[in-house]
ROSE-4610 file (N, C-alpha, C; in Angstrom, 1 decimal, always signed):
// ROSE-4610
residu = [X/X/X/X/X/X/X/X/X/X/X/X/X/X/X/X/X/X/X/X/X/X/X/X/X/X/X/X/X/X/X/X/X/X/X/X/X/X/X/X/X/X/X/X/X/X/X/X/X/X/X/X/X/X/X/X/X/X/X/X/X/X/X/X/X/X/X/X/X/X/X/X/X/X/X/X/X/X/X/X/X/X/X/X/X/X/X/X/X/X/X/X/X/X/X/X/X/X/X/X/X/X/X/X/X/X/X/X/X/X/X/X/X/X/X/X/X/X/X/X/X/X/X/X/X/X/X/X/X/X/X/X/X/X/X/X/X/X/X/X/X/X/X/X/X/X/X/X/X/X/X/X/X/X/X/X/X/X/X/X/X/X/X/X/X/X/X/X/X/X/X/X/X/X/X/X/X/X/X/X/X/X/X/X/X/X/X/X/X/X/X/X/X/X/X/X/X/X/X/X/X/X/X/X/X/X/X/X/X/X/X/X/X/X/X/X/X/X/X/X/X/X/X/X/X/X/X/X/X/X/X/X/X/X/X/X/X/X/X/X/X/X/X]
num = [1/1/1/2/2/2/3/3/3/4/4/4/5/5/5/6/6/6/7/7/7/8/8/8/9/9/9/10/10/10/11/11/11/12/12/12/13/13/13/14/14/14/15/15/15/16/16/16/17/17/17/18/18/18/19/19/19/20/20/20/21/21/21/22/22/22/23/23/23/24/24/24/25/25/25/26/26/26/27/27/27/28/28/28/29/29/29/30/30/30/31/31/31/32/32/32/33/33/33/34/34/34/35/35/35/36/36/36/37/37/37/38/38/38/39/39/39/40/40/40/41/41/41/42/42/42/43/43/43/44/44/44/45/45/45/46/46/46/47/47/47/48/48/48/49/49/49/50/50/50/51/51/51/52/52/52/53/53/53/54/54/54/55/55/55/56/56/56/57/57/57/58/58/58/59/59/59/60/60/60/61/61/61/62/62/62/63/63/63/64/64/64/65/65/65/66/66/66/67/67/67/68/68/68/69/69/69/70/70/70/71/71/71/72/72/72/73/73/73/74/74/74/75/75/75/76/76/76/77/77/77/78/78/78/79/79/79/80/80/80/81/81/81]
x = [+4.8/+3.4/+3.1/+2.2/+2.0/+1.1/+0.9/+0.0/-1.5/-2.1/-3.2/-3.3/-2.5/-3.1/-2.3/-1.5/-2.0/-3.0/-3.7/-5.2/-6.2/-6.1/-6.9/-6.8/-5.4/-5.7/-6.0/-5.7/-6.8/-7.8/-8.7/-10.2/-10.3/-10.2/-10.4/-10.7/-9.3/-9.1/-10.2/-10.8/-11.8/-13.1/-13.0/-14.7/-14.7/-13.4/-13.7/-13.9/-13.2/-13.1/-15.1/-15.6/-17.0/-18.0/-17.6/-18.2/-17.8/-16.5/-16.6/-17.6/-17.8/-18.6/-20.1/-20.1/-21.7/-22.1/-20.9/-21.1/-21.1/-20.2/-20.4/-21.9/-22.2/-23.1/-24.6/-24.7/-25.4/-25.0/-24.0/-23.2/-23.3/-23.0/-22.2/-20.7/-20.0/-18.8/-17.8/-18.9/-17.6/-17.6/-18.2/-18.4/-17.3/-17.4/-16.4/-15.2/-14.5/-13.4/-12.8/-13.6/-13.1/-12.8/-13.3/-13.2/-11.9/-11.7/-10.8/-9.2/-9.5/-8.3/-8.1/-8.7/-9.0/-8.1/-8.8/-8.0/-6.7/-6.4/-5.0/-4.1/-4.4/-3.5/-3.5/-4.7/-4.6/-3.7/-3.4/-2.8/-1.3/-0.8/+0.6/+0.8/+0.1/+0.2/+0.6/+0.1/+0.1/+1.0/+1.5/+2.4/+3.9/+3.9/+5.5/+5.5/+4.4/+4.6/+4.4/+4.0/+3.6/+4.2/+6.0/+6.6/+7.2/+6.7/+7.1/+5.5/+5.8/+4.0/+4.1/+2.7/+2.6/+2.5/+3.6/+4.2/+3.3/+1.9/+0.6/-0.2/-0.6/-1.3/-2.5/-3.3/-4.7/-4.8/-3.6/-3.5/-3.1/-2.3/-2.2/-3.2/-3.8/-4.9/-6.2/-6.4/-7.7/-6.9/-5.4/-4.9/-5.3/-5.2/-5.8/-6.8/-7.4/-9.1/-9.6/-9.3/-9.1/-8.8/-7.7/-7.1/-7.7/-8.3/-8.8/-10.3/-10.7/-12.2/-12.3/-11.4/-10.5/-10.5/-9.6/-9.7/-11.2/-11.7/-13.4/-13.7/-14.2/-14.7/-13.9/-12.6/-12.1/-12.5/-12.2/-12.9/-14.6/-15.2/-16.7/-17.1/-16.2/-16.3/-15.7/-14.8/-13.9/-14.9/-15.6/-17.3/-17.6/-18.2/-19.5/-19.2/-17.5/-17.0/-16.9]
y = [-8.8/-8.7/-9.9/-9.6/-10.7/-11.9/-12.6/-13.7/-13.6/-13.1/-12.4/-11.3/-10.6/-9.3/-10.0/-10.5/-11.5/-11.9/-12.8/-13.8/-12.4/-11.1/-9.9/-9.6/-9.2/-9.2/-10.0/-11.5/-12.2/-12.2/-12.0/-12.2/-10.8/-10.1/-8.5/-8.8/-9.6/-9.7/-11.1/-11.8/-13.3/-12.4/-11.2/-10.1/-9.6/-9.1/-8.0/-9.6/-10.7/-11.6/-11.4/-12.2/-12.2/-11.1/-9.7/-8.6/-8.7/-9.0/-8.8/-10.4/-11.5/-12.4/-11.7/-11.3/-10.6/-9.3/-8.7/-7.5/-8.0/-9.7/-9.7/-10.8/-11.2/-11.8/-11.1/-10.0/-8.5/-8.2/-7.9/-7.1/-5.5/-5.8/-4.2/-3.8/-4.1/-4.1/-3.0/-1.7/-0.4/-1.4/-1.6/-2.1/-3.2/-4.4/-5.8/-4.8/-4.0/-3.6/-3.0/-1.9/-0.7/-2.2/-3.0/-4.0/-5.1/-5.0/-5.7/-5.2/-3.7/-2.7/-2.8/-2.8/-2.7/-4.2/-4.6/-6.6/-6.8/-5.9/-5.9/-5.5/-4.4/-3.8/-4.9/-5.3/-6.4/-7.3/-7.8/-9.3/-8.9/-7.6/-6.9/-6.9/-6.5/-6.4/-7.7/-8.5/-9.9/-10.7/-10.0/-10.6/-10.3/-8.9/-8.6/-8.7/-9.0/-9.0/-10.3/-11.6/-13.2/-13.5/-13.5/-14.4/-15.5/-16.0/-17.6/-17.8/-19.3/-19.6/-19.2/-19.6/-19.5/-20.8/-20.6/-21.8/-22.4/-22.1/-22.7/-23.3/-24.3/-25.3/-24.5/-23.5/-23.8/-21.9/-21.5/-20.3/-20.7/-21.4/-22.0/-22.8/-23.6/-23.9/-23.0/-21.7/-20.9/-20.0/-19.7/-19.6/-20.1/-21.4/-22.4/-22.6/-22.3/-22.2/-20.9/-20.0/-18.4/-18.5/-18.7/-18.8/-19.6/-20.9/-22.0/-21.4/-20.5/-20.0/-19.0/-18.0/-16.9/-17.1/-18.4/-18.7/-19.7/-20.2/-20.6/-19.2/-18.3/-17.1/-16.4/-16.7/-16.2/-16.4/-17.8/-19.2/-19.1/-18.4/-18.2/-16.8/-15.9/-14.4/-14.1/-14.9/-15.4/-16.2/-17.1/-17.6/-16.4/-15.9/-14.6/-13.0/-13.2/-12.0/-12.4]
z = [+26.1/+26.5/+27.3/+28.9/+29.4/+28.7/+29.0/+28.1/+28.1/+28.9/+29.2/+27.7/+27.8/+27.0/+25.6/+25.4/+23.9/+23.8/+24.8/+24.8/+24.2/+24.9/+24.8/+23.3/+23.0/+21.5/+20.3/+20.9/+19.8/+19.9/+21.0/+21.3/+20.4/+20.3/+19.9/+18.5/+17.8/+16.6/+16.4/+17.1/+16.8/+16.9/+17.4/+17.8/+16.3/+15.6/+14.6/+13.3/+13.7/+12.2/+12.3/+13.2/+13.6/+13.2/+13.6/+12.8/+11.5/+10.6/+9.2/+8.4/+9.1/+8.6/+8.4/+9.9/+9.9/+8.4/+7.9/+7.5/+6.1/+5.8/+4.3/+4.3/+5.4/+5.4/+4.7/+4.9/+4.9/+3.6/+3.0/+1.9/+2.5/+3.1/+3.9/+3.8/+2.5/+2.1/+2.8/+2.9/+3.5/+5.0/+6.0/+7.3/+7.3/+6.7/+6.4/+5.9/+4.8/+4.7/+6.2/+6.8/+8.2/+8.6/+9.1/+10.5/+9.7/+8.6/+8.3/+8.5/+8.5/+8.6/+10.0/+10.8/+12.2/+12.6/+12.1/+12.6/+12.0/+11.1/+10.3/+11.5/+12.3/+13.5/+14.0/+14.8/+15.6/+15.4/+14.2/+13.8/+13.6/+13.3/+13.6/+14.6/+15.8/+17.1/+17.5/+17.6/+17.8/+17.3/+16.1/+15.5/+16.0/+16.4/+17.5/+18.7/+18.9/+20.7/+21.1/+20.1/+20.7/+19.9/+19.7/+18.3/+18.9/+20.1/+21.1/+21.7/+21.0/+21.9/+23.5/+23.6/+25.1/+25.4/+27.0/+27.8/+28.7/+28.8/+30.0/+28.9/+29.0/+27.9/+28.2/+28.8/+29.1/+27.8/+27.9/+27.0/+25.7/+25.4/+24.1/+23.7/+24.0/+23.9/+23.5/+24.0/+23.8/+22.3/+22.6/+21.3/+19.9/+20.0/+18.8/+18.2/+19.5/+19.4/+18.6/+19.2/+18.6/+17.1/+17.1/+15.4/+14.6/+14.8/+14.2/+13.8/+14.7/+13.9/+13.6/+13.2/+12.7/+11.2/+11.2/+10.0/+9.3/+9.9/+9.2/+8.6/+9.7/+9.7/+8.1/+8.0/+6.6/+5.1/+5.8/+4.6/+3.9/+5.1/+4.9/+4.2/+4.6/+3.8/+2.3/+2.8/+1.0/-0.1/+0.7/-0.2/-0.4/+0.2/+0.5/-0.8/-0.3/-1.2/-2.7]
């Protein structure tokens, strides 16, 4: 997969972590589980198709960034839940 449509599926999967904060933020638990199943694809996806970083610093870079508040977003729903 080009490196573009990696960047695509983490943004996808950094949209749905963001909807599941919003949903336990709320206690909308069926909403936070669907979007967590949903980002589960995602992060399998991502997981066979990006198993070598990306070689342009300005994509590895938005990479880290992506992941790094992925995981806050985790850390903050895992409080909440």
């Amino acid at each position: 997969m080009e490196s573009q449509g990696v960047l695509s599926a983490y943004e996808r999967a950094l949209e749905l972590t963001r909807g599941m904060l919003d949903a336990a933020r709320k206690g909308d638990w069926d909403r936070l589980v669907a979007q967590e199943k949903e980002r589960s694809i995602y992060v399998e996806r991502i997981k066979m198709l990006d198993p070598d970083p990306m070689r342009d610093a300005k994509s590895r870079e938005r990479k880290r960034e992506i992941i790094t508040e992925m995981l806050r977003g985790d850390e903050q729903i895992q409080a909440l839940t």
